[in-house]
N, C-alpha and C positions, 0 to 999 in steps of 0.2 A: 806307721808313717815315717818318711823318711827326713833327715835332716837337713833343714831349709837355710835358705840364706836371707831370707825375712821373716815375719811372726805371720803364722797362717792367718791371723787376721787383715794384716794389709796384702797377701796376698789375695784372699778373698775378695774384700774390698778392689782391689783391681780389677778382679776378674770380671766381678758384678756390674762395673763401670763399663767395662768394654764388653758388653755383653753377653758373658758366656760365663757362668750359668745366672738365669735369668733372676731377679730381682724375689724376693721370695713374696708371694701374693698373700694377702691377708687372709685370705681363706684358700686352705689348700688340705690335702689328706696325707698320710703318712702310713706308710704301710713298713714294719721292721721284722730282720730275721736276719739269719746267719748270713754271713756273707758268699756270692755263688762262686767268685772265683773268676770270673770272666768280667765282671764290668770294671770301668773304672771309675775314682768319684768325680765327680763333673765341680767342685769345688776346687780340688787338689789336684789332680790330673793322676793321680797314686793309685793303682789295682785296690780293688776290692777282693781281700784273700778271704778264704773260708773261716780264717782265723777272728776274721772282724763282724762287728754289727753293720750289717748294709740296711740304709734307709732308703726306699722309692717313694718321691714325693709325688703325686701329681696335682696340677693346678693348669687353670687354663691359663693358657699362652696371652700374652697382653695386646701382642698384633692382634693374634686372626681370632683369638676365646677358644680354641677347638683347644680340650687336653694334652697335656705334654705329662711326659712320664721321666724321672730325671731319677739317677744315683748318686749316693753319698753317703761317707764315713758316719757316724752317729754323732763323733766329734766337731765334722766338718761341718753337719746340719744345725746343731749349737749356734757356732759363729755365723752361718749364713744369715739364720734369721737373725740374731741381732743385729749385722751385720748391714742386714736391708734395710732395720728399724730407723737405723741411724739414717743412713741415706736417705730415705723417706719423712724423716725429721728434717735431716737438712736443707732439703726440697721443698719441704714444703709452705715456707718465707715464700721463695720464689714462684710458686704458685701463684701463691694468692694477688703478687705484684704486677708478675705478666701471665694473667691466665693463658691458657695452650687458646693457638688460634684457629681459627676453621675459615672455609670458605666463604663461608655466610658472615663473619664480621672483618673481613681487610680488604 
């Protein structure tokens, strides 16, 4: 990985805020092995070299529920989930204050 001008974790963090890559879901699968060379990690935005461990997570999508298939560093997958834990802690005060609203109660 290459030499940043933040700690991969706030960059992470950033990322996850603004959408891309998606928040990590509590239930999801993980499939690991050599790295192909061709992707990049959807954490870091860094090539995936043959030299590395590449993770493909899939988890359904939180719009639509239909699976999403995503890559990342082994390291990058580390931070993510924690990553999301936190955010999802942090959230979840705010939940419970103004639950999410639907058509049927405003």
């Amino acid at each position: 990985m290459k030499e940043r001008e933040r700690p991969i974790e706030e960059e992470i963090r950033q990322r996850i805020l603004s959408g891309e890559p998606p928040s990590c879901a509590p239930k999801h699968r993980v499939y690991g092995g050599s790295g192909d060379g061709i992707s990049h990690c959807i954490c870091c935005g860094d090539g995936i070299t043959t030299a590395d461990v590449q993770y493909d997570v899939e988890q359904a999508d939180s719009a639509s529920d239909l699976l999403e298939e995503i890559s990342m560093h082994i390291r990058c997958y580390s931070v993510w989930r924690s990553v999301s834990e936190i955010l999802r802690q942090e959230q979840a005060p705010m939940k419970r204050i103004f639950p999410t609203l639907t058509r049927s109660n405003y």
